[in-house]
RONU-343781 format. One record per residue: residue number from 1; residue in three letters; z negated, y negated, x of N, C-alpha, C in turn. Coordinates in pm, whole numbers, plus 50000, padded with zeros to 5 digits. Atoms other than C-alpha are relative to their C-alpha. Layout:
% residues N
- NUM|Ala|Z|Y|X|Z|Y|X|Z|Y|X
...
***
This chain:
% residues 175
- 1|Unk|49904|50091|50058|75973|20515|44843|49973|49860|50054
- 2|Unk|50014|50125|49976|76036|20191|44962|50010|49879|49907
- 3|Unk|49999|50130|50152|76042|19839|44806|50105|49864|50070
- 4|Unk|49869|50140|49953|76328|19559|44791|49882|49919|49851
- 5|Unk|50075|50106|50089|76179|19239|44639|50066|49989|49853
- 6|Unk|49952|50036|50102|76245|19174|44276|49893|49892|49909
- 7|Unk|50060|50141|50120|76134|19000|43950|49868|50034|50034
- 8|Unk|50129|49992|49953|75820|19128|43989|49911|49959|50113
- 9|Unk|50018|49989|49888|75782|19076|44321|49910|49833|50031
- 10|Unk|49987|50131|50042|75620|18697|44256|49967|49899|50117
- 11|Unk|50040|50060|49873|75430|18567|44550|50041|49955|50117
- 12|Unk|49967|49910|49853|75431|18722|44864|50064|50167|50007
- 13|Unk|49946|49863|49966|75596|19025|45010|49856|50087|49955
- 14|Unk|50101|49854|50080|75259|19229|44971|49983|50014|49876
- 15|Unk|50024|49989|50157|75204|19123|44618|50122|50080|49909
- 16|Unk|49881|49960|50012|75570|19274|44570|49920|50163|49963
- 17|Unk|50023|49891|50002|75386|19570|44615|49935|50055|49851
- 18|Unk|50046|50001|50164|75177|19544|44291|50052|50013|49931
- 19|Unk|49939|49994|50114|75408|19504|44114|50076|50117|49898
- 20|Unk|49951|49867|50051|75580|19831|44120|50173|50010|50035
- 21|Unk|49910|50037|50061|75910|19747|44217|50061|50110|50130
- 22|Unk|49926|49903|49912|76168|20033|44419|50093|49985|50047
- 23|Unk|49886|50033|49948|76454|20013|44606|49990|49968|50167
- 24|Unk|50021|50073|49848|76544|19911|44971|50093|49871|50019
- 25|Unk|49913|50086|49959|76613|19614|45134|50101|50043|50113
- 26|Unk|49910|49938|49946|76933|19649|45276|49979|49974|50173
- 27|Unk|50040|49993|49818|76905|19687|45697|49899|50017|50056
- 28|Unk|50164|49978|49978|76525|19802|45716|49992|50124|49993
- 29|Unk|50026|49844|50032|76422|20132|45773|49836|50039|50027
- 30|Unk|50129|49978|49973|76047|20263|45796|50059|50083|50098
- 31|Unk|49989|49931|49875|75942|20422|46066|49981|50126|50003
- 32|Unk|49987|49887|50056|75984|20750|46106|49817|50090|50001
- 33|Unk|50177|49945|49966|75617|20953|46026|49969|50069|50125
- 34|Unk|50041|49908|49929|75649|21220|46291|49937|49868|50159
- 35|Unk|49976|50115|49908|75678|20873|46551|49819|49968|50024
- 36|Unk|50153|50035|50033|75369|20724|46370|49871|50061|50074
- 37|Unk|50118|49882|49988|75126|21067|46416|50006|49988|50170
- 38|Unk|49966|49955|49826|75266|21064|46795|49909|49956|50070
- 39|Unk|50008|50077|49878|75165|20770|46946|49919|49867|49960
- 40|Unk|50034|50057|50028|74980|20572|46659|49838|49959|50090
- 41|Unk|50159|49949|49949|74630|20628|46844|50030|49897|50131
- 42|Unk|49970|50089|49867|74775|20399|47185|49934|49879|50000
- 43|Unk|50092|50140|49993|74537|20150|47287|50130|49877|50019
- 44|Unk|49896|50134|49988|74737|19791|47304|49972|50004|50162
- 45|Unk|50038|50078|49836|74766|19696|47687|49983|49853|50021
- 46|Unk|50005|50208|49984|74754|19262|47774|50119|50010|49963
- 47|Unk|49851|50075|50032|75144|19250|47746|50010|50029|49813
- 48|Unk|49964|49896|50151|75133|19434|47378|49861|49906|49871
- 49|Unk|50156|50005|50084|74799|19234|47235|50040|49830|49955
- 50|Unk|49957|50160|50109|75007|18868|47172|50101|50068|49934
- 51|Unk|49884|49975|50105|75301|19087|46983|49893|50018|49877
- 52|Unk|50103|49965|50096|74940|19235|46774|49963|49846|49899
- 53|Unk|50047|50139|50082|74836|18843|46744|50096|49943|49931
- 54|Unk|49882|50019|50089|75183|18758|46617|49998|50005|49897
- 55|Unk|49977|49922|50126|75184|18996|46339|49876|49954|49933
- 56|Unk|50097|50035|50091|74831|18903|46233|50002|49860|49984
- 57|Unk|49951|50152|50030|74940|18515|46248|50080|49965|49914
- 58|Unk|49882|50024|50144|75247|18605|46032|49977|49995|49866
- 59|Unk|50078|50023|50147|74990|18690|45761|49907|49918|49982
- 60|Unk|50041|50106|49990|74824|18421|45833|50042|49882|49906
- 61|Unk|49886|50038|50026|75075|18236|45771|50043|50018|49825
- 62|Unk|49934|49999|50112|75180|18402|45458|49925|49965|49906
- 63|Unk|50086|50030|50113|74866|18382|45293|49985|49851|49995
- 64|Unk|50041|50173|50036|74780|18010|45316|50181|49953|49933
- 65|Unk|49885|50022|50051|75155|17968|45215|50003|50041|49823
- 66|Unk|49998|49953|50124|75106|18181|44914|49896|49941|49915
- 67|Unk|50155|50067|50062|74786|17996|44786|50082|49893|49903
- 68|Unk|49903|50135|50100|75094|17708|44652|50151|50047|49967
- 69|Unk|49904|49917|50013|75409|17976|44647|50090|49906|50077
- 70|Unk|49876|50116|49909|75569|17739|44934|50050|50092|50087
- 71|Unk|49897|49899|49922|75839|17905|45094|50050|49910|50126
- 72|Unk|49940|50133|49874|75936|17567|45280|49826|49983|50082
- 73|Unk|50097|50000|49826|75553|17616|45474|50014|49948|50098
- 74|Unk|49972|50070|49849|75520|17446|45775|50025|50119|50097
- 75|Unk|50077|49848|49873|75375|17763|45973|50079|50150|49995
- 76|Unk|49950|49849|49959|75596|18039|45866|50127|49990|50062
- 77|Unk|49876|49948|49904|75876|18042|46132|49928|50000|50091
- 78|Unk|50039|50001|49933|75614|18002|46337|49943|50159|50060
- 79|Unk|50038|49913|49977|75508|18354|46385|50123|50118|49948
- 80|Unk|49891|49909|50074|75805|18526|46199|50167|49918|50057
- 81|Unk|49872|50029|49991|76177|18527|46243|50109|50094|49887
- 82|Unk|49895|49892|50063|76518|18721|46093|49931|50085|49852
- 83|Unk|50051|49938|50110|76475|18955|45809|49835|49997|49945
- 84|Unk|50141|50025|50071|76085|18925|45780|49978|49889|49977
- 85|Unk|50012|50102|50016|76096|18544|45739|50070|49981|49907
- 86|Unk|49889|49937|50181|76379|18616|45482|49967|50017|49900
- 87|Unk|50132|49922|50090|76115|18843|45319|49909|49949|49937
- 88|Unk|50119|50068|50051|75848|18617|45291|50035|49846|49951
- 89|Unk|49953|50096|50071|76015|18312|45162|50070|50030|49878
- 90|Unk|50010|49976|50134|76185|18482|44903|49917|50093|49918
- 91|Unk|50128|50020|50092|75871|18599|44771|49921|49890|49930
- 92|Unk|50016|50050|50021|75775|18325|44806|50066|49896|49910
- 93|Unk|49883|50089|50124|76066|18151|44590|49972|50076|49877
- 94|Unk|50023|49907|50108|76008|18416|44349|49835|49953|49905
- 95|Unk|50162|50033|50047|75603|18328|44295|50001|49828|49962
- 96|Unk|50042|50134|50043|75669|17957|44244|50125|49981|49888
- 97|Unk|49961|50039|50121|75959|18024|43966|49921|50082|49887
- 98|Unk|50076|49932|50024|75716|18277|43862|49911|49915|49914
- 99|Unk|50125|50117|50010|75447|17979|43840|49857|50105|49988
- 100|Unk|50084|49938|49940|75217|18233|44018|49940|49956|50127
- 101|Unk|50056|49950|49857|75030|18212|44349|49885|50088|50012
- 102|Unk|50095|49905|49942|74797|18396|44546|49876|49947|50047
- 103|Unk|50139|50010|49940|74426|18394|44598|49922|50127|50051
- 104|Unk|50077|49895|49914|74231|18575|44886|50048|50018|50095
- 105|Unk|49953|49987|49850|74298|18722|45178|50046|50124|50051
- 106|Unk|50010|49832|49983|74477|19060|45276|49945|50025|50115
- 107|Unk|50095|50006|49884|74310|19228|45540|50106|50127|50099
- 108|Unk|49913|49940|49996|74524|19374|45819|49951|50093|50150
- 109|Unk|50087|49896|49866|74468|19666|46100|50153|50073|50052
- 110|Unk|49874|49949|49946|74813|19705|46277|49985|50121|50120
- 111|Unk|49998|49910|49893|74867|19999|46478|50107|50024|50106
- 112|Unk|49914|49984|49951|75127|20008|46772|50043|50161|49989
- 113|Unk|49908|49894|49981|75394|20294|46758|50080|50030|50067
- 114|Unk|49918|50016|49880|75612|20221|47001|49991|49859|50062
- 115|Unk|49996|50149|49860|75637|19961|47300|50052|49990|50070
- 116|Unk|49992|50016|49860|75829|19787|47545|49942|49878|50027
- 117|Unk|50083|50157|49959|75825|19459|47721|50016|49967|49922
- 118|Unk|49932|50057|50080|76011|19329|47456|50000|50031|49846
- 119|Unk|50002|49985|50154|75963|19463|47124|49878|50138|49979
- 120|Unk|50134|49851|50053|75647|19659|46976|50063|49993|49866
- 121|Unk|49995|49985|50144|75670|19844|46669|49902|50021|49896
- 122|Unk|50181|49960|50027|75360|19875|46455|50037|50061|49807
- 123|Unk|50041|49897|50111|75241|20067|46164|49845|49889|49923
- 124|Unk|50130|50034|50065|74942|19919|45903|49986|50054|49888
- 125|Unk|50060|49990|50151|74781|19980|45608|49928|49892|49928
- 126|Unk|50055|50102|50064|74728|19667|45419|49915|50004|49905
- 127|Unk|50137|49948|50110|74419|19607|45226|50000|49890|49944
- 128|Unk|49982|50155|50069|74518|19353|44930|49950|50007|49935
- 129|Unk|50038|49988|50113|74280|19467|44725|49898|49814|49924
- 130|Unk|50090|50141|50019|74127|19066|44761|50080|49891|49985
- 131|Unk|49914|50058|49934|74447|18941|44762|50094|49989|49851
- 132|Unk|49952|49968|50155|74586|18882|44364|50066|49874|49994
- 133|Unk|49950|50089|50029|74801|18687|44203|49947|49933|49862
- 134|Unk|50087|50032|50061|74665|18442|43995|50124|49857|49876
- 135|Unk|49873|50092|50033|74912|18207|43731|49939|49871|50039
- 136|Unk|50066|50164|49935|74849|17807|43801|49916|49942|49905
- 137|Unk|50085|50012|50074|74599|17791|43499|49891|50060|50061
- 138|Unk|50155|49953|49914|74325|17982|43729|50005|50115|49961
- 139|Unk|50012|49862|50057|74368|18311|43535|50129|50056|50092
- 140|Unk|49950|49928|49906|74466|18639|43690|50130|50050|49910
- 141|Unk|49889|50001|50107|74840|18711|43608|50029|50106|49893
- 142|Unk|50009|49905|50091|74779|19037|43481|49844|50094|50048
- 143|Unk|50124|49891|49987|74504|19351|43489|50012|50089|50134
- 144|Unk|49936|49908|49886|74688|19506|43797|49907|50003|50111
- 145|Unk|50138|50040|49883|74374|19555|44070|50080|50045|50193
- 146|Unk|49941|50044|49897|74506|19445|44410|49996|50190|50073
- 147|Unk|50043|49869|49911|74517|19801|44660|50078|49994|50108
- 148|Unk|49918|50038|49856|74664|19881|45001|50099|50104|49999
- 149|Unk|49852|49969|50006|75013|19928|45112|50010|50004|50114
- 150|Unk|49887|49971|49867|75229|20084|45394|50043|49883|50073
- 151|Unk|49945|50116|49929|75333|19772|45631|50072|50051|50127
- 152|Unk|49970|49964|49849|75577|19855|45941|50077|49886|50056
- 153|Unk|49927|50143|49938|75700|19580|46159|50042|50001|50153
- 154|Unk|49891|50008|49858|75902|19506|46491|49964|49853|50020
- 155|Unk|50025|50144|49897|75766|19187|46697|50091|50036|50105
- 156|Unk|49869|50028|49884|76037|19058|46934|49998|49900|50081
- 157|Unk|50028|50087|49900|75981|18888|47244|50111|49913|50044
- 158|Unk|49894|50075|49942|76214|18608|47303|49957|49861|50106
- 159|Unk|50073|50103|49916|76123|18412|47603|49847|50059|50012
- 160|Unk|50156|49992|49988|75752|18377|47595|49910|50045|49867
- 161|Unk|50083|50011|50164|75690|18355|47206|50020|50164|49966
- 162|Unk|49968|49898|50052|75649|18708|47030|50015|49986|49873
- 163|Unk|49950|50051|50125|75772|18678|46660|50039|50109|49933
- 164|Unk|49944|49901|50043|75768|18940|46395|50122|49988|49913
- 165|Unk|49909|50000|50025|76125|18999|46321|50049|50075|49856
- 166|Unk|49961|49919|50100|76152|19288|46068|49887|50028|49950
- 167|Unk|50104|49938|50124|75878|19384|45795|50052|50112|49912
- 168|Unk|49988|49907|50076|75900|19655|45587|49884|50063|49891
- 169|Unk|50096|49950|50057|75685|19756|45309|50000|50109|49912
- 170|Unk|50036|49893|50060|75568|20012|45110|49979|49977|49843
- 171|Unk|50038|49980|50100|75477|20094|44722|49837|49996|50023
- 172|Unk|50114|50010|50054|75113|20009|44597|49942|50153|50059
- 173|Unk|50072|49893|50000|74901|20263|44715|50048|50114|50087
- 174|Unk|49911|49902|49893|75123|20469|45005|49893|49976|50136
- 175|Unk|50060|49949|49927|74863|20453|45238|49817|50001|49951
***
């Protein structure tokens, strides 16, 4: 089952995951598993290893963003574009009417699934278990213990810059 952001959803896109919340966002599709099992195992080559740094810049990105639930960030268009920049700002709009943010750090291990010059597709398993939402009194917003989630994403080479375009996530605990 997939996940479209909602009330719950307060932060960030991963914290979305905690929450419990189902549905899809509309124009996203995971990737298909049999794809995954194929071709997940493919070492990165040099052209394929700045789309990798991309994607781990985008959470970069999201987390120091989520630490104040700023959606207006300096740094996130910087690594993100289209629907996953979409994604992570309105989480991020969501966590600051919320009067939530995020403390910690998720931890991320992308796997390529497909590749060209121009667009890799990758597969992860996010590990948020360090990665909670916390209300703006210092206390944690609820008892919910952070865990890892399904992540699939599409970096898109335009020009020189690689920029992950589409995100997709998973339910609490799907991988």
């Amino acid at each position: 089952m997939a996940l479209r952001l909602c009330g719950a959803c307060m932060v960030s896109t991963a914290l979305v995951l905690v929450g419990g919340c189902a549905g899809e966002k509309p124009g996203t599709k995971p990737l298909p598993e049999r794809t995954a099992e194929a071709t997940a195992s493919r070492a990165p080559d040099a052209e394929h290893t700045a789309a990798l740094a991309a994607y781990r810049a985008m959470w970069r990105d999201l987390t120091k963003a989520s630490e104040t639930s700023d959606a207006a960030f300096p740094t996130l268009g910087d690594h993100a574009t289209g629907g996953a920049l979409e994604l992570m700002k309105y989480g991020l709009r969501k966590g600051k009417e919320g009067k939530v943010v995020s403390k910690g750090v998720p931890r991320v291990n992308p796997k390529i699934i497909r590749a060209t010059s121009r667009e890799v597709m990758l597969q992860d398993c996010v590990d948020a278990r360090n990665w909670l939402e916390y209300k703006l009194n210092g206390e944690l917003k609820n008892n919910v213990p952070g865990s890892h989630f399904r992540a699939d994403a599409t970096v898109r080479r335009s020009e020189e810059l690689w920029k992950v375009s589409d995100l997709y996530m998973h339910e609490s605990g799907s991988c």
